[in-house]
Each structure stands twice: as structure tokens, then as C-alpha cells.
N, C-alpha and C positions, 0 to 999 in steps of 0.2 A: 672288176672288184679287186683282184690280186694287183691289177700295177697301180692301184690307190694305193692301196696298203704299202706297196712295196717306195713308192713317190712319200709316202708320208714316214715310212722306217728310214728313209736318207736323210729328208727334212729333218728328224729327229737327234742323228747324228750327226748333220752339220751345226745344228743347233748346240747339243751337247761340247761339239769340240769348240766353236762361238765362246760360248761359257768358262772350258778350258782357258782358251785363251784371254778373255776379257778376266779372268781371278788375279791375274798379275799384278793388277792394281786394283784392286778392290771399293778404296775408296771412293773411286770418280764411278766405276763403270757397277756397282753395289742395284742400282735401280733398273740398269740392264741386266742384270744376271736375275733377279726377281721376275722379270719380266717374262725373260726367254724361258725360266721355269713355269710361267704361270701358262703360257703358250704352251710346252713343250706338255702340262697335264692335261691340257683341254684336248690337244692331238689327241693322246693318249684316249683319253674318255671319250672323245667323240666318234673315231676311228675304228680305238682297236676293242674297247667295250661296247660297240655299238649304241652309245645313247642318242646317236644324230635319228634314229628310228623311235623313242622311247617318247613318253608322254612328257607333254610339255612344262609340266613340275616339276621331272627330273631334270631337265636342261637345264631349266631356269636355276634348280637348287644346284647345279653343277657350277656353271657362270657365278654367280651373286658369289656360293661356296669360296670361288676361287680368288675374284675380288675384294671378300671382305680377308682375308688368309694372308693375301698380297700384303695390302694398305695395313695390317698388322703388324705384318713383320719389317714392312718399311716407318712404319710410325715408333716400330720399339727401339729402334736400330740407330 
């Protein structure tokens, strides 16, 4: 269980600096950086709040949550 968590705390930081680096240009790489965040919250919630255990409404309202949030803010944008 620890070197889950610990594989998925790096993930998150490679991720994180991915994003650093893809801000430079914004314009082209804008639907990757959405992206890798929308990735980088489901980690978060599946991993480290344990919903990968949790009943199946909350997954699902975790997912759809995330995707309709995405396509939001890429549709405002």
C-alpha cells in the first residue's frame, strides 16, 4: 500500500512539473494542462481519499464531476 501511494506521490509531481513546463505556451498546450489536471484530481481522489473502495455513485459522481468541470472550462476558454 505505501509504495502505491509513494509511485503515485511521484506521478503527481512529474505531472505537476509536465504542467510547469507545458505553461510556456499556453495557447497550443491549454487542453493538456486541463488535462493533466483533470488526471492529476482523480489521482488524488482515488488514491489518496480512498474512493477506489467507496460505493459506486461516488466514483461515478467523482468521473462525470470531473469531466463535465474539464469540458467547461475548455468550452469557456
Amino acid at each position: 500500500m505505501q509504495n502505491k501511494l509513494n509511485i503515485t506521490f511521484i506521478t503527481l509531481v512529474v505531472l505537476t512539473i509536465t504542467t510547469a513546463l507545458l505553461s510556456n505556451n499556453h495557447k497550443v498546450a491549454f487542453g493538456f494542462i486541463i488535462t493533466i489536471a483533470l488526471v492529476k484530481f482523480w489521482m488524488v481522489a482515488f488514491n489518496f481519499m480512498e474512493l477506489k473502495i467507496a460505493h459506486v455513485f461516488w466514483k461515478s459522481l467523482i468521473v462525470i464531476w470531473g469531466v463535465v468541470m474539464g469540458l467547461i472550462i475548455i468550452v469557456l476558454t
